[in-house]
Backbone as CSV, one residue per row, in Angstrom:
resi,resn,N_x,N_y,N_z,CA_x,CA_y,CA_z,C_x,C_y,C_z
1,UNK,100.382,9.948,103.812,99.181,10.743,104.122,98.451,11.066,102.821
2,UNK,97.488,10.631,102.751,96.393,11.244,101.351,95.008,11.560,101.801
3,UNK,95.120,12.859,101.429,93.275,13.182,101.988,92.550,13.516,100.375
4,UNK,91.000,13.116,100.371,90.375,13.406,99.433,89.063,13.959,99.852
5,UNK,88.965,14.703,98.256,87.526,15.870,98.700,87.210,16.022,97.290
6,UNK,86.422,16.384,97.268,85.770,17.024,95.504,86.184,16.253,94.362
7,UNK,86.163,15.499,94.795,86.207,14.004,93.875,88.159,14.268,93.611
8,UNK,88.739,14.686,94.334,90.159,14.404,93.825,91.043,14.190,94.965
9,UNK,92.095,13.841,95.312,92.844,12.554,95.214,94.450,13.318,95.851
10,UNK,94.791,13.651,97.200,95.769,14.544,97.189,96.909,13.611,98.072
11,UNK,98.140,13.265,97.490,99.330,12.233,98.043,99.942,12.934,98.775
12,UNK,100.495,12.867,99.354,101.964,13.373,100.605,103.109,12.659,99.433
13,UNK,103.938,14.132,98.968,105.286,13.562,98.616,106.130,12.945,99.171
14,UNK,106.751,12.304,98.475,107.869,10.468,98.780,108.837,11.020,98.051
15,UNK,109.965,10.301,98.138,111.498,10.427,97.550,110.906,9.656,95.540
16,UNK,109.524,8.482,95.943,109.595,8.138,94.745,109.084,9.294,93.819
17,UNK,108.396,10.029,94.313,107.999,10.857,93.244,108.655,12.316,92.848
18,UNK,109.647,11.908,93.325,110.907,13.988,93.298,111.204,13.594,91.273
19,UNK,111.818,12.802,91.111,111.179,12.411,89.674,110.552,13.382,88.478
20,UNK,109.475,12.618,88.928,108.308,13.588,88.337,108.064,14.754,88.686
21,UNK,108.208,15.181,89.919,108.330,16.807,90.209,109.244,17.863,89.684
22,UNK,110.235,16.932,89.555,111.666,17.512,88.877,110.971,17.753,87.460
23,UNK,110.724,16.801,87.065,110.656,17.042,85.185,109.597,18.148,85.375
24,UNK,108.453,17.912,85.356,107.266,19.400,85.284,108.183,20.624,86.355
25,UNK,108.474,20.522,87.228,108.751,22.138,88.026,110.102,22.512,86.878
26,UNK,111.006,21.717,86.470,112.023,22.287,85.250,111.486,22.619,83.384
27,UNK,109.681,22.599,83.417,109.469,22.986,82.225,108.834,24.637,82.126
28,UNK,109.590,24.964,81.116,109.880,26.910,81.046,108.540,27.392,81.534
29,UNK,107.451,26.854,81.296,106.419,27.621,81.943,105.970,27.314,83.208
30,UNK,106.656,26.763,83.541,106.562,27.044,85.425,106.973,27.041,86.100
31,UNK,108.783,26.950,85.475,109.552,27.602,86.095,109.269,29.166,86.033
32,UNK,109.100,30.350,84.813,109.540,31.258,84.797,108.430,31.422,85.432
33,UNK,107.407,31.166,85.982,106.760,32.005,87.319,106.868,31.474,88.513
34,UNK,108.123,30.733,88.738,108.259,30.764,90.499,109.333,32.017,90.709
35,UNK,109.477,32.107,91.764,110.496,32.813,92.070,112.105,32.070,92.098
36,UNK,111.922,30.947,92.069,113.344,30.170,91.817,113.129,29.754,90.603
37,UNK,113.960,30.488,89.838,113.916,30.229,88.129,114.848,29.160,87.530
38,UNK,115.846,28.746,88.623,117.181,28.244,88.098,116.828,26.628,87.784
39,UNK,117.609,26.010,86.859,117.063,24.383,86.537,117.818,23.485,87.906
40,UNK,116.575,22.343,87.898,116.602,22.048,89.346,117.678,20.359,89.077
41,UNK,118.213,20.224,89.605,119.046,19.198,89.338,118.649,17.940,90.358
42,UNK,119.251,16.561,89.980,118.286,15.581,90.788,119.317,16.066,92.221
43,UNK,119.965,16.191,92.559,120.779,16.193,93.495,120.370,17.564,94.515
44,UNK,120.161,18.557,93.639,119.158,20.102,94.509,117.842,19.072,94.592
45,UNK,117.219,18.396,93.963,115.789,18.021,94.098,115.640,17.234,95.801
46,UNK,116.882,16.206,95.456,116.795,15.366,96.861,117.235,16.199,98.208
47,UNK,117.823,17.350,97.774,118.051,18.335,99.005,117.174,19.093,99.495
48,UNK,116.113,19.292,98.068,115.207,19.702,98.898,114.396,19.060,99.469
49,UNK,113.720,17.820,98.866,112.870,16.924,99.782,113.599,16.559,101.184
50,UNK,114.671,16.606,101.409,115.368,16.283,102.477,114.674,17.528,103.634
51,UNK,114.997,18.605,102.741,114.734,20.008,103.751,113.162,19.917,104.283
52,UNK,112.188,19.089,103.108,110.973,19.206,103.771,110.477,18.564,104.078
53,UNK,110.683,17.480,104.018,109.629,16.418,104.648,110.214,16.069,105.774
54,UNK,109.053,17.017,106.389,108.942,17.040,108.307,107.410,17.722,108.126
55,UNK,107.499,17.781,109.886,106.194,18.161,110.237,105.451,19.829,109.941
56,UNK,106.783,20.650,109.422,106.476,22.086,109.230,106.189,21.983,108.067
57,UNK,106.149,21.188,106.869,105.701,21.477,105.570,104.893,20.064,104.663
58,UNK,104.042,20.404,104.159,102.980,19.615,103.629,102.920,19.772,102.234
59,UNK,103.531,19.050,101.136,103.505,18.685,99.413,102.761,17.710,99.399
60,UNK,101.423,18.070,98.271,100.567,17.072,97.543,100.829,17.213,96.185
61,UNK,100.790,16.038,95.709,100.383,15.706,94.519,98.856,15.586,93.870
62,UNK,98.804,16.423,93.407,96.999,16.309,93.161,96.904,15.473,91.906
63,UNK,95.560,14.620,92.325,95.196,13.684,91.260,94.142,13.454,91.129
64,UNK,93.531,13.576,89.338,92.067,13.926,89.279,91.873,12.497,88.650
65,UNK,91.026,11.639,88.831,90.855,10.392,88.364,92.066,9.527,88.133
66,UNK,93.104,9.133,89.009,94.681,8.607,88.765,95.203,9.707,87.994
67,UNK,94.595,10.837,87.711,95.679,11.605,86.463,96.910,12.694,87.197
68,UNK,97.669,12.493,87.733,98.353,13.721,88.365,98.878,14.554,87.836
69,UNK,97.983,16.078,88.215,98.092,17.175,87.308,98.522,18.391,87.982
70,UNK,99.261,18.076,89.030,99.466,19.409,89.902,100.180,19.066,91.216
71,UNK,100.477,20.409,92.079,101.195,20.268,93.091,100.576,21.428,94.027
72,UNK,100.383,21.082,95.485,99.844,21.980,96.319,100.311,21.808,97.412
73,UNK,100.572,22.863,97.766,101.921,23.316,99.363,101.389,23.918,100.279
74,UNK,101.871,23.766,101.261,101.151,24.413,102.668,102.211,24.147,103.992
75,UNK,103.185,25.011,103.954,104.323,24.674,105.200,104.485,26.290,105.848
76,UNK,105.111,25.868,107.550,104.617,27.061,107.864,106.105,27.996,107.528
77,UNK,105.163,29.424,107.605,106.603,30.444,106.873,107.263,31.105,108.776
78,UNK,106.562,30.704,109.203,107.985,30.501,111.054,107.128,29.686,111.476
79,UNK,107.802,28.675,111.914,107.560,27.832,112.620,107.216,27.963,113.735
80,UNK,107.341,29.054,114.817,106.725,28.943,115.853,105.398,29.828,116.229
81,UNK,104.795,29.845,114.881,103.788,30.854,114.976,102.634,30.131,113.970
82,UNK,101.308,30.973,113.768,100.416,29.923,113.141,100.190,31.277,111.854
83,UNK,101.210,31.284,111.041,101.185,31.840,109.900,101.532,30.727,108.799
84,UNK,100.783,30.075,107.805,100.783,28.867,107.103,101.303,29.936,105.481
85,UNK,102.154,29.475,105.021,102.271,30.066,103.486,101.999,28.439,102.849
86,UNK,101.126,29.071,101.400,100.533,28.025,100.304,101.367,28.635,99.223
87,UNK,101.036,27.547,98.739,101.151,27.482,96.900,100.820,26.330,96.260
88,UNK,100.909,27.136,94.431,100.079,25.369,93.887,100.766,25.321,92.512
89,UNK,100.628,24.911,91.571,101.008,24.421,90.243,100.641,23.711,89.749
90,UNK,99.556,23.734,88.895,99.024,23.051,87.914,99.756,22.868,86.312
91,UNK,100.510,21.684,86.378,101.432,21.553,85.121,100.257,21.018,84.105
92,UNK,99.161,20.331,84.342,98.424,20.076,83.172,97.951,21.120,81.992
93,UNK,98.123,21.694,81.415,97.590,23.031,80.777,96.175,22.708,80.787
94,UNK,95.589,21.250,80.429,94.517,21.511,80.178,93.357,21.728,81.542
95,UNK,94.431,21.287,82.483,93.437,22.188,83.803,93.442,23.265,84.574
96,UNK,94.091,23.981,83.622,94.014,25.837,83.562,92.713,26.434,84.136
97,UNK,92.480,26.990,84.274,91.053,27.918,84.123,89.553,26.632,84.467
98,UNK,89.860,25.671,85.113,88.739,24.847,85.401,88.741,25.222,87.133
99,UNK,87.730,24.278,87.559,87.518,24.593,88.902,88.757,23.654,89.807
100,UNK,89.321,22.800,89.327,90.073,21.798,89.848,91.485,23.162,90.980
101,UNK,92.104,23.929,90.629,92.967,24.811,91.072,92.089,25.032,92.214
102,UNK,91.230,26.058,92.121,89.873,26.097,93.007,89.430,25.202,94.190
103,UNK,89.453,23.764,93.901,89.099,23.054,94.748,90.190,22.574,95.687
104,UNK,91.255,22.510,94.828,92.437,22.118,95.769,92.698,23.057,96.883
105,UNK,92.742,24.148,96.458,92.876,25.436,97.311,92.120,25.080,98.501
106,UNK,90.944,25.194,98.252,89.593,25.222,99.239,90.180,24.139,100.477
107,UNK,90.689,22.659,99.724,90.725,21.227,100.798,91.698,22.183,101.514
108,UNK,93.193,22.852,101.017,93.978,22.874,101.874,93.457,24.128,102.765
109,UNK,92.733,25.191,102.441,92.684,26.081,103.415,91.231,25.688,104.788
110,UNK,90.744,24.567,104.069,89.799,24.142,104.577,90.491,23.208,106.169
111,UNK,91.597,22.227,105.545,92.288,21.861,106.749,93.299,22.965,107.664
112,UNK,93.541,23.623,106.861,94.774,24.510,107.719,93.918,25.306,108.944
113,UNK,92.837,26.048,108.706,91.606,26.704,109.258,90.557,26.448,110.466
114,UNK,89.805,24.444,110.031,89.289,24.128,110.172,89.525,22.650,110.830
115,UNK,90.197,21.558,109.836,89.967,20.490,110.300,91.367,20.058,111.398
116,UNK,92.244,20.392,110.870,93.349,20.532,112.297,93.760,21.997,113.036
117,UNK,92.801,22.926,112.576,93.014,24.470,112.948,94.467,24.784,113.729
118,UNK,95.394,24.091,112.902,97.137,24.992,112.722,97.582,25.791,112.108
119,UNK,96.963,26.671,112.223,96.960,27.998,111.517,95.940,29.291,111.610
120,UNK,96.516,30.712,111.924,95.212,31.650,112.305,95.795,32.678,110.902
121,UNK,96.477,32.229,110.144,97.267,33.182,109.063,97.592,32.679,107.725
122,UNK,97.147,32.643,106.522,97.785,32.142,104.946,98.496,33.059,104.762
123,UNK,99.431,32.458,103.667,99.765,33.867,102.778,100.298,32.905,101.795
124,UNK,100.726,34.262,100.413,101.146,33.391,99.378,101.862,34.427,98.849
125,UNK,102.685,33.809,97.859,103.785,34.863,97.233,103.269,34.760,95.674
126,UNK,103.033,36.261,94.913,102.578,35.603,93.664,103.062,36.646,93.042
127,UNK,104.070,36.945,91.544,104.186,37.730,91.106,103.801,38.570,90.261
128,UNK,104.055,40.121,90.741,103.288,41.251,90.423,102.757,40.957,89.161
129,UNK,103.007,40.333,87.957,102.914,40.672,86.620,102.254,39.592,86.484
130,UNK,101.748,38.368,87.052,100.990,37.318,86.971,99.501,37.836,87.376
131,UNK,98.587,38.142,86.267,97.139,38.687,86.882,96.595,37.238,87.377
132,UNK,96.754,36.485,86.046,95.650,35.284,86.959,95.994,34.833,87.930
133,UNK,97.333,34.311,88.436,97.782,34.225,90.060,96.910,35.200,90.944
134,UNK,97.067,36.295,90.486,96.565,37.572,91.827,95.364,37.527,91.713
135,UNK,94.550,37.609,90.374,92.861,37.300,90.555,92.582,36.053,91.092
136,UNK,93.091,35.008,90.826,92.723,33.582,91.703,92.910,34.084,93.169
137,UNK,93.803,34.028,93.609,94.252,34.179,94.982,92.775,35.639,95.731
138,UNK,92.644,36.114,94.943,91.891,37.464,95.361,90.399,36.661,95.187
139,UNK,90.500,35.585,94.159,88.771,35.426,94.554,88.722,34.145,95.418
140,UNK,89.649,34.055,96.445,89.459,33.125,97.440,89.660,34.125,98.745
141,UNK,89.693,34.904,98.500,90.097,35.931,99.673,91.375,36.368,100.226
142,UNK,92.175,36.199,99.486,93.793,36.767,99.999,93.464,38.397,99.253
143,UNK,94.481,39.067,100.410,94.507,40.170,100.384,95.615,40.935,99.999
144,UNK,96.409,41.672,99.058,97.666,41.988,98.977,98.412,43.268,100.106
145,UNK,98.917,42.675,100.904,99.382,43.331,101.608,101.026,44.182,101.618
146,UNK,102.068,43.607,101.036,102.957,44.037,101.128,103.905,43.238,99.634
147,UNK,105.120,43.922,99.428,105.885,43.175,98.234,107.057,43.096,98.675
148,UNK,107.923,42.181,98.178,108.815,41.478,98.161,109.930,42.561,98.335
149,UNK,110.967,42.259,99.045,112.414,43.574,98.947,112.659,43.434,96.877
150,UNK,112.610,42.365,96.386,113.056,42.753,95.018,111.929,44.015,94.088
151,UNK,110.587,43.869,94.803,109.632,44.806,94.174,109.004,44.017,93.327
152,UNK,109.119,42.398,92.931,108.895,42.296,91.521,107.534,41.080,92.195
153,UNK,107.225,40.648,93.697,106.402,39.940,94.364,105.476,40.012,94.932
154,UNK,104.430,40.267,95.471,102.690,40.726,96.320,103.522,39.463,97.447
155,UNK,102.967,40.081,98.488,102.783,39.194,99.617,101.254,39.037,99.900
156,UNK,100.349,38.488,99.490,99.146,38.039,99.828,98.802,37.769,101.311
157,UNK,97.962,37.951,101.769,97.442,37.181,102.913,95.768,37.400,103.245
158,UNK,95.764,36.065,103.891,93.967,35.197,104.338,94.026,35.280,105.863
159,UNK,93.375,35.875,106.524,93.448,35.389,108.075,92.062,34.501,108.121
160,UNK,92.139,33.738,109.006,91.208,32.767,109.637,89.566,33.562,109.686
161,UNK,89.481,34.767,110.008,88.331,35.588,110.698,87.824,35.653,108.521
162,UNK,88.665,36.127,107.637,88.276,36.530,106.482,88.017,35.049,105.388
163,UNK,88.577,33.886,106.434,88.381,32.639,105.233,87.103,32.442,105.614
164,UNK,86.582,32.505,107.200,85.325,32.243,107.880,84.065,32.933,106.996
165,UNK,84.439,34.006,106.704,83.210,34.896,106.064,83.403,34.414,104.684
166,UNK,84.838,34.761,104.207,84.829,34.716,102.725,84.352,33.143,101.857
167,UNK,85.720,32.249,102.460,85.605,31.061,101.607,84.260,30.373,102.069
168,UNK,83.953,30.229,103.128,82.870,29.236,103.595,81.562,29.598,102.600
169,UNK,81.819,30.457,102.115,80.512,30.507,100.653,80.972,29.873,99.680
170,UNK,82.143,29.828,99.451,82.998,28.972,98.528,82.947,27.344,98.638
171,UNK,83.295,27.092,99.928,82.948,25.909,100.319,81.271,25.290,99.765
172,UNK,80.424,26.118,100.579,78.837,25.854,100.506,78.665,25.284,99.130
173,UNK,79.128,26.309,98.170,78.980,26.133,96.437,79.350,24.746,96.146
174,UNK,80.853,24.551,96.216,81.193,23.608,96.152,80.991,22.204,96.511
175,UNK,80.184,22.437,97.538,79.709,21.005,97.833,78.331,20.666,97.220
176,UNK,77.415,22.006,96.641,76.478,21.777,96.039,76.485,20.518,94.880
177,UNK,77.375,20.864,94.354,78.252,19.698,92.960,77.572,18.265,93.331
178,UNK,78.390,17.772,94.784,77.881,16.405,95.309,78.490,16.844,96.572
179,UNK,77.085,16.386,97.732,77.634,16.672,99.038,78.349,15.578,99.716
180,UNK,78.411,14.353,98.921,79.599,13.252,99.270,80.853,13.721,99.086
181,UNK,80.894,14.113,97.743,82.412,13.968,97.582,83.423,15.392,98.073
182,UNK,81.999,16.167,98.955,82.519,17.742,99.653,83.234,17.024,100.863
183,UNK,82.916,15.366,101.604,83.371,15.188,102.842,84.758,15.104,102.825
184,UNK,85.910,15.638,103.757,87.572,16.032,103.940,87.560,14.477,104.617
185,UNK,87.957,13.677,103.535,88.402,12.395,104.273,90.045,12.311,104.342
186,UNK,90.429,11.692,105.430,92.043,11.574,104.960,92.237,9.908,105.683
187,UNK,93.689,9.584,105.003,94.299,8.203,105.031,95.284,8.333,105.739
188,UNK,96.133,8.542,106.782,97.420,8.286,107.455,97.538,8.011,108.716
189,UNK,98.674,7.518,109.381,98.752,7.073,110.704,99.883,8.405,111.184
190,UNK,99.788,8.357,112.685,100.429,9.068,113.491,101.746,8.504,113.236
191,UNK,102.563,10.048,113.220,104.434,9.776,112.268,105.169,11.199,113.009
192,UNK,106.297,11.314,113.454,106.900,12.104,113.445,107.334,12.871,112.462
193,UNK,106.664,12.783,111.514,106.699,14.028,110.080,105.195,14.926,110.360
194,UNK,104.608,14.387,111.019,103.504,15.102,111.147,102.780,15.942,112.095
195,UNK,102.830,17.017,111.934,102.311,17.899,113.289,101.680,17.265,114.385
196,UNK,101.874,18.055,115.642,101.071,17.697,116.581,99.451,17.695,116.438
197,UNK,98.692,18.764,116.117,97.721,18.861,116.247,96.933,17.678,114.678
198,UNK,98.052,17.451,113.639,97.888,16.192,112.559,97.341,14.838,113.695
199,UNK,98.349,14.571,114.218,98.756,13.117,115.244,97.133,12.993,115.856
200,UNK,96.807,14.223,117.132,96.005,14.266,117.641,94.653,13.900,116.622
201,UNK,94.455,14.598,115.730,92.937,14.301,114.836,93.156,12.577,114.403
202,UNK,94.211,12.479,114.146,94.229,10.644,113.807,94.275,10.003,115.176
203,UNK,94.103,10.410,116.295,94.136,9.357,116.994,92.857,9.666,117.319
204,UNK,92.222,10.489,117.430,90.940,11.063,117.701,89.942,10.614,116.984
205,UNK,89.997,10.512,115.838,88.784,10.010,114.982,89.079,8.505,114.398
206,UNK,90.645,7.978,114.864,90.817,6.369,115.025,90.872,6.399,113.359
207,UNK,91.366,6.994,112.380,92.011,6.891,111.358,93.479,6.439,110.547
208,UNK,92.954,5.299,109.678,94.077,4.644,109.129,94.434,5.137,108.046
209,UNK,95.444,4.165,107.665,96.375,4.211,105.923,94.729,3.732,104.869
């Protein structure tokens, strides 16, 4: 599955690329702001891709001109409800503080919301002592609602009614840039890794690999 928007380039993780996820998610600065701090071994790595790749959770690889500089998540936090938890990681340093974090955000809350509307709920976990986490997240419209039993986490959350008002100005902007490369195209075929309401839009709009 790869969908693209704003001129960048987002893969569905594979077993080939745990790899490369491994090496950047085990370097000190991004580990020490997840909440799993511990070094990830290839053997925890393949356990976890094992645990996720299904239809409840969605890993991209973001890629800005072939360059892959990041990682963006979107799986649901219960499964039998339409509460979607995100997250992202930008290992490139040098695409810190650019709009690229920004845009990725936007594609995924843009599909979760909008283009397969599986989901009436975001949230994100970001810790207390991380401002730019909490100002990013706050200027897309998450709201801090509650913290973690350790005290040391924000539980963020976006409902559907506040992305409608909030981000869709976000969106508008963004497509100002180029209103081609604002269109949510995606590449995949109908798979039992992939949600129901996923399956349905690909058979619906007759979309391939």
């Amino acid at each position: 599955m790869i969908v693209e928007q704003y001129g960048l380039r987002y893969s569905r993780v594979t077993e080939n690329d745990l790899e490369l996820l491994r090496y950047w998610r085990n370097q000190s600065y991004i580990r020490d702001a997840m909440q799993f701090k511990e070094y990830i071994t290839p053997k925890m790595q393949k356990a976890w891709f094992n645990k996720i790749n299904n239809k409840h959770n969605y890993y991209f690889i973001i890629e800005d001109n072939d360059k892959k500089v990041g990682l963006i998540n979107c799986k649901d936090a219960e499964p039998d409800t339409k509460l979607a938890e995100g997250g992202i990681f930008i290992w490139e340093k040098s695409y810190w503080g650019t709009s690229i974090p920004a845009f990725a955000s936007l594609t995924m809350l843009q599909a979760v919301f909008e283009v397969f509307q599986s989901g009436n709920e975001s949230v994100a976990t970001v810790a207390c002592n991380n401002k730019v986490a909490l100002d990013f997240n706050e200027m897309l419209g998450y709201e801090i609602k509650s913290k973690t039993v350790d005290g040391n986490y924000y539980k963020l959350h976006l409902t559907k009614d506040k992305y409608l008002s909030h981000c869709k100005k976000l969106i508008r902007a963004a497509s100002l840039l180029d209103e081609k490369k604002s269109q949510f195209i995606m590449h995949a075929t109908a798979s039992d890794i992939l949600a129901d309401e996923i399956n349905q839009y690909i058979k619906k709009n007759n979309i391939t690999v």
